[in-house]
N, C-alpha and C positions, 0 to 999 in steps of 0.2 A: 208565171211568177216573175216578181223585177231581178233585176241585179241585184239589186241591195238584198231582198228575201235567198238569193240564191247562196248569194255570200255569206249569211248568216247558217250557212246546214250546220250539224251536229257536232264536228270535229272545230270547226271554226266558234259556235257558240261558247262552247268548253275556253277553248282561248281566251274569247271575250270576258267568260265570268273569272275565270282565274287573274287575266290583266287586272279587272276591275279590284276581286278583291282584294290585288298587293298593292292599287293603287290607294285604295280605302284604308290599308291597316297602314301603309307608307304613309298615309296623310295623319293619321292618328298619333304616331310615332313622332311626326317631324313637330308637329303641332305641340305638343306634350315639351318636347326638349325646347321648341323657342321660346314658352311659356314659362319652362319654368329658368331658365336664363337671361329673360329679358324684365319677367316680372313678377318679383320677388314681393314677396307678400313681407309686408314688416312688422317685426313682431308687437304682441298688445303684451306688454308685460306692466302689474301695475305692483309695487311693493306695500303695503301697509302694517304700519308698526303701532301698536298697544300696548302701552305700559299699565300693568295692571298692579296696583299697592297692595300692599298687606295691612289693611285697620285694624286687626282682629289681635289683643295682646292673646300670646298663649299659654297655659300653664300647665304643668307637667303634676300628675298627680303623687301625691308622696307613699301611694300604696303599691306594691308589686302587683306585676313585673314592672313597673314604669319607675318605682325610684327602687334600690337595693342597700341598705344601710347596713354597712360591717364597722365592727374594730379592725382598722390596720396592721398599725403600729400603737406600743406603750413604751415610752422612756420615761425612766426616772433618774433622776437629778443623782450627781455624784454624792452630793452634800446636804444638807437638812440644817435650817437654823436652829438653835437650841431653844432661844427669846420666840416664842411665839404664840399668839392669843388665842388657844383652841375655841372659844366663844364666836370669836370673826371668821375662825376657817372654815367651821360648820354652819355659821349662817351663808359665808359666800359659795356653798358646795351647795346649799338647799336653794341656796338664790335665782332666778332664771332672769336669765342673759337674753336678750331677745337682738340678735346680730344683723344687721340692715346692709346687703352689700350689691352695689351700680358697678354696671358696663357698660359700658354706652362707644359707640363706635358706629363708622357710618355705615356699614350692613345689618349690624344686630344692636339690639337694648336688651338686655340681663338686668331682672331684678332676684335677688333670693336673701329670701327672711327664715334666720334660724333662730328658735328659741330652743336653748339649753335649761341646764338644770342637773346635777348631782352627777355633773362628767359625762351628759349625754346628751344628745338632741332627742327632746320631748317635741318637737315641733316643726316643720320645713314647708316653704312654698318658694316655688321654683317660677317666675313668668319671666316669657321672652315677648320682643316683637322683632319681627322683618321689616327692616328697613328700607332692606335694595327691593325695586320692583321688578316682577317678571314680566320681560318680554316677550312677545307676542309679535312673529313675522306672518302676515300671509301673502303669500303670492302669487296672483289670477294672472294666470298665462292662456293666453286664447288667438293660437296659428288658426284656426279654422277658417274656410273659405265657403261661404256659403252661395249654391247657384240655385235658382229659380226657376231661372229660361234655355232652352238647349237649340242648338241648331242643327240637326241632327242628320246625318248620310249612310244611307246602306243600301244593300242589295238582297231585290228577289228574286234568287233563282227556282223554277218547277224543278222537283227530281227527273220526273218523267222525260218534261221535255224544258230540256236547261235553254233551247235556241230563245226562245220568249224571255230569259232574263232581262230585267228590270234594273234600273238605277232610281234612288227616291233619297228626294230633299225636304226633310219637315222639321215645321218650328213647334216647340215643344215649352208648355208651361204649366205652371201649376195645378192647373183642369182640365186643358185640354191638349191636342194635337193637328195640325195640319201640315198638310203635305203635297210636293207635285212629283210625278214618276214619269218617266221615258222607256218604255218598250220599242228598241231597235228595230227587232223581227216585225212590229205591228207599224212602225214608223209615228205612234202615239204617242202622247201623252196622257195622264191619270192623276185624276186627283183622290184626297183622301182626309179625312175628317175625323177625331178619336175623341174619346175622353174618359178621362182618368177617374176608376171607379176605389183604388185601394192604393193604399200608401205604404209602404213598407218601412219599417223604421230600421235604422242604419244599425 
């Protein structure tokens, strides 16, 4: 056996894989923090605003539960003229009144038509429209970083026999895999060839 194989026995393999693997997860580690402090992904933020109008007049219908018509209040007058045309008062009590009344402002239009008739509303239509439009924010924010291709380092160690541990450098892509490997104990190198049969979704 050479020096080199002799160097490599069981107690000293063990070294080697453990050096290795603090070196591999130290590299993992340090890689990660220069990454993410050197290069800062910026953010896709996009805002999109719709203002969407209201065409549609609306009207409220004069049946319950949607209108509810009571008597209030009744006042009567302190006084009563004496001179008065019973002939005109009974026709202006039978008479209907048909009342037209506008709101207009810049959020809302109000229209309401009331016909009366013998001191009561025989009659009501309520329509409004919306003026102000609603707004409408959306916002597509997209930090994602998407990788494809990987350059990838790890270690084979056998259980059995750990002195054979391995070191392997393979590029890695969307279908397939390649790779080259160092076997110490053998003083070799190995290559390696994969491809990607299932994809796992995140």
């Amino acid at each position: 056996m050479t020096l080199a194989m002799d160097l490599l026995s069981k107690p000293v393999a063990y070294i080697v894989v453990i050096a290795m693997f603090i070196l591999i997860v130290g590299s993992f580690i340090f890689g990660y923090q220069y990454r993410k402090n050197h290069f800062v992904c910026d953010d896709n933020i996009q805002y999109d605003t719709t203002y969407v109008y209201d065409t549609v007049i609306h009207e409220i219908t004069q049946y319950y539960p949607y209108y509810v018509e009571k008597i209030d209040t009744i006042l009567y007058p302190d006084s009563i003229f004496i001179n008065v045309d019973t002939a005109e008062i009974l026709k202006d009590y039978f008479a209907i009144k048909v009342h037209n009344r506008i709101w207009v402002d810049s959020l809302l239009n109000v229209w309401i038509k009331d016909s009366i008739s013998q001191n009561k509303i025989i009659g009501h239509k309520f329509e409004y429209k919306i003026l102000r439009p609603q707004e409408i924010v959306t916002v597509i924010e997209d930090n994602s970083v998407h990788y494809d291709k990987y350059l990838n380092v790890s270690l084979t160690a056998p259980i059995k026999y750990p002195e054979y541990t391995g070191i392997n450098l393979s590029y890695i892509y969307n279908k397939a895999s390649f790779g080259v490997g160092y076997i110490p104990k053998h003083n070799s190198f190995s290559l390696s060839a994969g491809m990607n049969i299932y994809k796992f979704r995140k």
